[in-house]
C-alpha positions as CSV (number, residue, x, y, z in Angstrom):
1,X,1.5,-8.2,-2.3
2,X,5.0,-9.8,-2.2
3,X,7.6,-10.7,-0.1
4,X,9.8,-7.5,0.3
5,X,7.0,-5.3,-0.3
6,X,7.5,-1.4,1.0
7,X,5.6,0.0,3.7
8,X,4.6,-1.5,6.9
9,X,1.8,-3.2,8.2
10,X,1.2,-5.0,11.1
11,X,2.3,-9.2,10.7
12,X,0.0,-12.0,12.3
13,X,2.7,-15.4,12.1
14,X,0.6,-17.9,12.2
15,X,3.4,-20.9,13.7
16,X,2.5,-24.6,13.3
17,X,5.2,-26.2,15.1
18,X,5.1,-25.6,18.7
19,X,8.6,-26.4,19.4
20,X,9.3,-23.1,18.0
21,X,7.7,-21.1,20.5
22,X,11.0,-20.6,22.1
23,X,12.7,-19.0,19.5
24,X,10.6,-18.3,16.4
25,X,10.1,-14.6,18.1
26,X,13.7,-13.7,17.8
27,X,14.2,-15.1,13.7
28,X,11.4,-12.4,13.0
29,X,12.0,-9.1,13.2
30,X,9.2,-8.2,15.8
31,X,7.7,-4.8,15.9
32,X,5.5,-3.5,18.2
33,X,2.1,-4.2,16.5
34,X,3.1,-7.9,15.7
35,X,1.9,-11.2,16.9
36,X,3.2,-14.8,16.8
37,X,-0.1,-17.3,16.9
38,X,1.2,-20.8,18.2
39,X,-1.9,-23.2,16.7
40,X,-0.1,-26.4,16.7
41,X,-0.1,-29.2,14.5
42,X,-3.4,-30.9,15.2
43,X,-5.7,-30.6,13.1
44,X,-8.6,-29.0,15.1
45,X,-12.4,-27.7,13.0
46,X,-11.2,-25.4,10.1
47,X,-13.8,-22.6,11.8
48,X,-11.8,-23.1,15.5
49,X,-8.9,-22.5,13.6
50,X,-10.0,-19.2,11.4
51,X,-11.7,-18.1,14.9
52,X,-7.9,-18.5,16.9
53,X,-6.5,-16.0,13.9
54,X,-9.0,-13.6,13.6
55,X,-9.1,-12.9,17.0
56,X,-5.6,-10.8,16.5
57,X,-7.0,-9.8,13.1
58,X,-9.0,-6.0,13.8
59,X,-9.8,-3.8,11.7
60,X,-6.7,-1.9,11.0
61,X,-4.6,-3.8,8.0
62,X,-2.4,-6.9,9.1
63,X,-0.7,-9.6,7.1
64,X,-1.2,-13.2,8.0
65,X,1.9,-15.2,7.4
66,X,1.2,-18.6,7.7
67,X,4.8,-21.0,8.6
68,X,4.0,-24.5,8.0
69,X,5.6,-27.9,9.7
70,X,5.9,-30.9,7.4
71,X,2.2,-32.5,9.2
72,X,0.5,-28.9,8.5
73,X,1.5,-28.3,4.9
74,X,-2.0,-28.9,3.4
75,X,-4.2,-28.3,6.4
76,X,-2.6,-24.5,6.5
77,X,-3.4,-24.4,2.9
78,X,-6.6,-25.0,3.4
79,X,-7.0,-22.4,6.4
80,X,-5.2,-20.1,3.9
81,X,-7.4,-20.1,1.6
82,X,-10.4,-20.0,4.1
83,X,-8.7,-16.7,5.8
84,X,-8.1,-15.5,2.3
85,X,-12.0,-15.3,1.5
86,X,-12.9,-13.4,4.5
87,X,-10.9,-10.9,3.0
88,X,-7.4,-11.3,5.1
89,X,-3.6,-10.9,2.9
90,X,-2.4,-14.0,3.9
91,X,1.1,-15.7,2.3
92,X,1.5,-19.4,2.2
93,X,3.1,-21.9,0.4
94,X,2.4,-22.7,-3.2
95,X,0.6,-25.9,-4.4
96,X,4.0,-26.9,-6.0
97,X,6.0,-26.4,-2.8
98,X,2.9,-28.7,-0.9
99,X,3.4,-31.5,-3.3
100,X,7.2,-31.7,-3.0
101,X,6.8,-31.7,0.9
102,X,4.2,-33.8,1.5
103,X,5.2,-36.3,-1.6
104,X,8.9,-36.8,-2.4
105,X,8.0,-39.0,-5.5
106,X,5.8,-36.0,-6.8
107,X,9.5,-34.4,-5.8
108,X,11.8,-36.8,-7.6
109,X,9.8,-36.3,-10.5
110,X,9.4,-32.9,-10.5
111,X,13.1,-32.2,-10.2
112,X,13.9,-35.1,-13.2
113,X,11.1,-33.2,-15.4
114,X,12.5,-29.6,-14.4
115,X,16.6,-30.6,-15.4
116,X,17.1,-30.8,-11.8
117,X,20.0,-33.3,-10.8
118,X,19.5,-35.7,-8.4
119,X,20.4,-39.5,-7.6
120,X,19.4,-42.2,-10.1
121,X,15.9,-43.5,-8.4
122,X,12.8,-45.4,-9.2
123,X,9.8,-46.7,-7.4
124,X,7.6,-49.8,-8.5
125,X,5.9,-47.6,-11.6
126,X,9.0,-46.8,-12.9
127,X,10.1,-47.7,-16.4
128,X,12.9,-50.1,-17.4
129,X,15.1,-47.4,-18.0
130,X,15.4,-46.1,-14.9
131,X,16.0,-49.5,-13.2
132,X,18.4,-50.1,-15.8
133,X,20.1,-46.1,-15.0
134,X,19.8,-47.0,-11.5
135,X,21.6,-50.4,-11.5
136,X,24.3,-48.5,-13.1
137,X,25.1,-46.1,-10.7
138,X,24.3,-48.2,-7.2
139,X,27.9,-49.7,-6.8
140,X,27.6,-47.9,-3.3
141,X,24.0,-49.2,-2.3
142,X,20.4,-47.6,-2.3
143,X,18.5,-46.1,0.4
144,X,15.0,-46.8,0.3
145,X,12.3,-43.9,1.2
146,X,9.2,-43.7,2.2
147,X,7.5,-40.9,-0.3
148,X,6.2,-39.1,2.9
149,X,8.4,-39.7,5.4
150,X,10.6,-36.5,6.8
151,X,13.3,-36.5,9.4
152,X,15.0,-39.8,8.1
153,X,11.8,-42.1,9.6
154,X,11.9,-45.3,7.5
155,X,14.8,-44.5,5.5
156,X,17.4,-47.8,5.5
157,X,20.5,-48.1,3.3
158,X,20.7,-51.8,1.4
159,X,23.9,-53.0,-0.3
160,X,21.8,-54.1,-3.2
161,X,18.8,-52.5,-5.5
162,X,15.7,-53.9,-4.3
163,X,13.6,-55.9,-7.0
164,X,10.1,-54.9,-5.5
165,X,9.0,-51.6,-3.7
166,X,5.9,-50.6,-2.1
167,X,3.2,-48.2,-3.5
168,X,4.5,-45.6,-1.0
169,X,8.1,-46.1,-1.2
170,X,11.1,-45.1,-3.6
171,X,15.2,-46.0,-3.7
172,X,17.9,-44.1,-5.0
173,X,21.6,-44.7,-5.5
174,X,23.6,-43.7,-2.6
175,X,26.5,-41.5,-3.6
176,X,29.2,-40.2,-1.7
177,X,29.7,-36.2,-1.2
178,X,29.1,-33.9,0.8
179,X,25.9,-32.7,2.5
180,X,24.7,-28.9,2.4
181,X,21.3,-27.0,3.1
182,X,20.5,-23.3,1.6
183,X,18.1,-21.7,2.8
184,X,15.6,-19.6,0.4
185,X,13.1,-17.1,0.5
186,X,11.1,-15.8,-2.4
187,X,8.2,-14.5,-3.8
188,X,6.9,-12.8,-6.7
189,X,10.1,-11.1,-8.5
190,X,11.9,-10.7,-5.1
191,X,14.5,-13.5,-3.8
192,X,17.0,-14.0,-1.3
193,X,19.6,-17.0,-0.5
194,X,21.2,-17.3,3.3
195,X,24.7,-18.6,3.6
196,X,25.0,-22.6,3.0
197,X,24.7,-24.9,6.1
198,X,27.5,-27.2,6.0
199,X,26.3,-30.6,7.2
200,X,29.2,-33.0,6.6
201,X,29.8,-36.3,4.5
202,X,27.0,-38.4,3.4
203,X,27.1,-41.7,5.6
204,X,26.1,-45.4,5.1
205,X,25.1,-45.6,9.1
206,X,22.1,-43.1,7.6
207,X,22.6,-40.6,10.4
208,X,20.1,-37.9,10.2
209,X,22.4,-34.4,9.7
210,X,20.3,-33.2,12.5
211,X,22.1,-35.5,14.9
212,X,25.3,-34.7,13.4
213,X,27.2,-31.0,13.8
214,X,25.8,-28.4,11.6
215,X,28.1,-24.9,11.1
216,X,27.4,-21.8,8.5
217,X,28.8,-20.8,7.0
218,X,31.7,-23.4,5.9
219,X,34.6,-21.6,5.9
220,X,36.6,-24.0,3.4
221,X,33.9,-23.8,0.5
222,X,35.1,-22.6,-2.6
223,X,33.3,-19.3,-3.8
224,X,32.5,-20.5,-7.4
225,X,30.9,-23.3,-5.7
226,X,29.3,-21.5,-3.1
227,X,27.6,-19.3,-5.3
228,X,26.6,-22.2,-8.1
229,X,24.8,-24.4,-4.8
230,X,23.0,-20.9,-3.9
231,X,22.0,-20.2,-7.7
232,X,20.2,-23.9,-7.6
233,X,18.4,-22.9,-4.4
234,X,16.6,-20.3,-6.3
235,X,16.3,-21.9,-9.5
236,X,14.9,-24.5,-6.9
237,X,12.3,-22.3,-5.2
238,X,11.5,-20.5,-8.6
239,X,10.4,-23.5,-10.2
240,X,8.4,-24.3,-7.2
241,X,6.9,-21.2,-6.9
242,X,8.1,-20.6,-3.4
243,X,5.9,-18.4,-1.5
244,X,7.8,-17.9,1.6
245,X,10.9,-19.9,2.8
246,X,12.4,-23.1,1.5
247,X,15.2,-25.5,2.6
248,X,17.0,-27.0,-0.4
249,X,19.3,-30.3,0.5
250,X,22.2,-30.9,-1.6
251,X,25.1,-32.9,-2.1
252,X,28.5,-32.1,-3.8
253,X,30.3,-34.2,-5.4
254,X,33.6,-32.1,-6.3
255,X,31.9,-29.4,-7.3
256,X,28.7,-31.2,-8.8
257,X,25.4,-30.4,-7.2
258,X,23.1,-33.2,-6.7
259,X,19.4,-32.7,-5.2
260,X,18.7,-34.7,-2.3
261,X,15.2,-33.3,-1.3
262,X,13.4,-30.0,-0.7
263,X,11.7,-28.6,2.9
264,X,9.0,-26.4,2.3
265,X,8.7,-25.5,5.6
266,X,9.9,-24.5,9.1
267,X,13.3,-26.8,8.8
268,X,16.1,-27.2,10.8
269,X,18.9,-25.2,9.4
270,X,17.2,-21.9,9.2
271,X,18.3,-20.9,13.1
272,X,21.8,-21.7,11.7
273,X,21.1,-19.5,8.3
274,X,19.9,-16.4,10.3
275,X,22.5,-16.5,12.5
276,X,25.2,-16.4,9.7
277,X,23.5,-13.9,8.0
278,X,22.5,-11.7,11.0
279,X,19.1,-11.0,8.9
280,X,16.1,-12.0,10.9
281,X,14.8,-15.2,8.3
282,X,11.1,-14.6,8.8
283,X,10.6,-10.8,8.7
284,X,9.6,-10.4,4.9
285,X,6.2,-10.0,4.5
286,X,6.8,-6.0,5.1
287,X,10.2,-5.1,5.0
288,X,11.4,-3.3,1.8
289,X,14.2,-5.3,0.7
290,X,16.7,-5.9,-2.5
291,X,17.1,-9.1,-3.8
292,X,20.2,-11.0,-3.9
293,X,22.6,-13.2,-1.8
294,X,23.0,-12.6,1.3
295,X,26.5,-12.8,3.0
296,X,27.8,-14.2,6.1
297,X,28.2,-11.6,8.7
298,X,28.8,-13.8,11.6
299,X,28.9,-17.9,11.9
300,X,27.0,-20.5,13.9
301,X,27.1,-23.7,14.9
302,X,24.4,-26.5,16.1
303,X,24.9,-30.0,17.7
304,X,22.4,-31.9,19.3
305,X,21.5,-31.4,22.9
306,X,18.8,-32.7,26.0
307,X,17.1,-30.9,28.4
308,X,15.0,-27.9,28.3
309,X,14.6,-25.6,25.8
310,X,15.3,-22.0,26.3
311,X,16.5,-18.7,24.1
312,X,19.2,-16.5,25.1
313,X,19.2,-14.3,22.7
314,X,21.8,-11.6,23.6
315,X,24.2,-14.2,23.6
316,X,22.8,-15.6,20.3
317,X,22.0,-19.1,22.0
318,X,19.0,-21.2,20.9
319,X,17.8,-24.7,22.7
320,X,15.1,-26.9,21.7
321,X,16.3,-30.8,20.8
322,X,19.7,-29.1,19.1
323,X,21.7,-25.8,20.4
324,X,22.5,-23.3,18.1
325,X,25.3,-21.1,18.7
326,X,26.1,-17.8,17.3
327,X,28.7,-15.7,16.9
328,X,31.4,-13.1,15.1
329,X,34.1,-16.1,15.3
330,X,33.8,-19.6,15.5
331,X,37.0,-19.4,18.1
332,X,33.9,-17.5,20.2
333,X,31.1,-19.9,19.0
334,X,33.5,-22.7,20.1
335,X,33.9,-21.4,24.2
336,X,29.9,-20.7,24.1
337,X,29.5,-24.2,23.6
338,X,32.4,-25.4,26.0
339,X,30.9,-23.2,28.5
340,X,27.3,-23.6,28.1
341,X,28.2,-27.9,28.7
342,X,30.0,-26.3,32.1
343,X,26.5,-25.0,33.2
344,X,24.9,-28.0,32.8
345,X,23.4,-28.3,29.5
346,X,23.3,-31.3,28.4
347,X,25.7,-32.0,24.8
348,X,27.2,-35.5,24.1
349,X,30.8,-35.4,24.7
350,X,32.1,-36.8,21.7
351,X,29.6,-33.4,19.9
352,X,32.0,-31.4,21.4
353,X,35.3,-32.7,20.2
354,X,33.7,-33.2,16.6
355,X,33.2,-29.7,17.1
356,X,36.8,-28.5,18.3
357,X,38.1,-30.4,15.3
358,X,35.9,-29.4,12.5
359,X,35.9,-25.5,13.6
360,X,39.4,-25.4,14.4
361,X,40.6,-26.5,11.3
């Protein structure tokens, strides 16, 4: 079975990151005879695992869907697989989209051997001529990586190219452009891009875009380029065999597309991407459905917030460690914001006037 397949049959989301249990419910399209499974990102006995599953898994037909977090990628493979010879229809990612999450060298390579552009990079087993390629286009600096690291842990930004690296480390030229994720779905023959997440300017402070304002779609982004950064998305998840949903990170540079990194995963931006779209992200496993691009009904907007999480979903509000905003306007997404810092939740002034400038423009 594939993603958009017709008919309907009940859906058992297995969910790996438990800060999603505020909101995951209302991104997937619940019906009646579904159920969201919170198992965490520990990594408990495989057979305490399968056990927590099947347990919501009788005798009438259900899919498992299995949503990973960056720590779960290849433990939920492995549960998977295990579910998958008890005789359960269970979708997860590929063994392509595992390696570029878990290993962004595996990544960097992988995109270089695939025609994939991305910053000039090497770690310590690369050959002369990518030292050599990357001298030559680090007049800006490096940032160095670690090949595992996710959510910017480790990353630092040198003036310089670095003579010696670790085994578990990379660097790459730091260009200037401007930083966008699409969000993906595929499977089998059937595809679907959400609007792009507009994240702003690449930075030499390294700020991690999820501390930064997010919006979707970007209303000054050209068509022709809009539609050339969602056409890499899926040549992007193609190539990896994408079994599910994918976040693609780019930068553009004019209107040249550079690959930062991939997120195989539950990421960030999808909230944002639903929103936009108005098409619940992770209700696919059953739902008969065309392929293509889909448009931006509505808008959204995220910065990031304290305090504690809750959904408000008639009013298109999501809280966890960032607020997402939705709306038919960003005028409207703009006084949800100003009104939900009146109540009390807690968003960094200086959020809000980024906010009021960069929507209003």
């Amino acid at each position: 079975m594939t993603i958009g397949a017709p008919g309907r049959v009940a859906v058992v989301h297995v969910v790996a990151p438990k800060s999603a249990k505020t909101w995951f419910g209302h991104f997937a399209g619940l019906k009646d005879d579904d159920v969201v499974v919170i198992i965490g990102e520990s990594h408990e006995p495989l057979g305490v695992l399968i056990a927590r599953v099947e347990a919501h898994l009788p005798r009438a037909p259900r899919i498992v869907v299995v949503h990973s977090s960056h720590y779960t990628l290849e433990r939920d493979r492995v549960l998977a697989a295990a579910l998958e010879s008890r005789g359960h229809c269970v979708f997860c990612q590929s063994s392509r989209c595992r390696h570029s999450g878990l290993d962004k060298i595996w990544m960097k390579r992988f995109f270089d051997a695939n025609g994939f552009a991305t910053s000039a990079w090497v770690d310590r087993r690369s050959p002369p001529a990518a030292w050599t390629r990357l001298r030559s286009q680090a007049g800006l600096g490096v940032v160095r990586k670690g090949r595992s690291g996710t959510e910017a842990r480790g990353i630092r930004f040198s003036p310089t190219v670095a003579q010696h690296l670790g085994d578990d480390e990379f660097q790459e030229a730091f260009v200037d452009g401007v930083e966008y994720s699409i969000v993906a779905g595929r499977s089998g023959s059937y595809w679907v891009t959400f609007p792009p997440v507009w994240k702003g300017a690449t930075r030499r402070d390294l700020l991690p875009p999820y501390q930064r304002l997010r919006t979707c779609p970007h209303v000054s982004l050209d068509r022709d380029v809009e539609l050339a950064l969602r056409e890499t998305a899926r040549e992007v998840a193609t190539a990896l065999d994408c079994q599910g949903m994918i976040e693609v990170e780019v930068m553009l540079m004019d209107t040249a597309i550079v690959l930062l990194e991939v997120n195989p995963r539950i990421a960030g931006t999808m909230r944002l991407a639903s929103l936009a779209a108005r098409v619940p992200l992770f209700d696919w496993a059953t739902t008969e459905r065309s392929s293509g691009h889909l448009p931006a009904i509505g808008c959204a907007a995220e910065v990031p917030c304290e305090g504690t999480p809750f959904a408000a979903p008639v009013d298109l509000v999501y809280c966890t460690s960032r607020l997402t905003v939705g709306g038919s306007t960003f005028s409207e997404v703009i006084a949800k914001f100003h009104k939900l810092s009146a109540s009390g939740v807690r968003i960094d002034p200086d959020q809000l006037h980024g906010l009021d400038a960069e929507m209003l423009v």
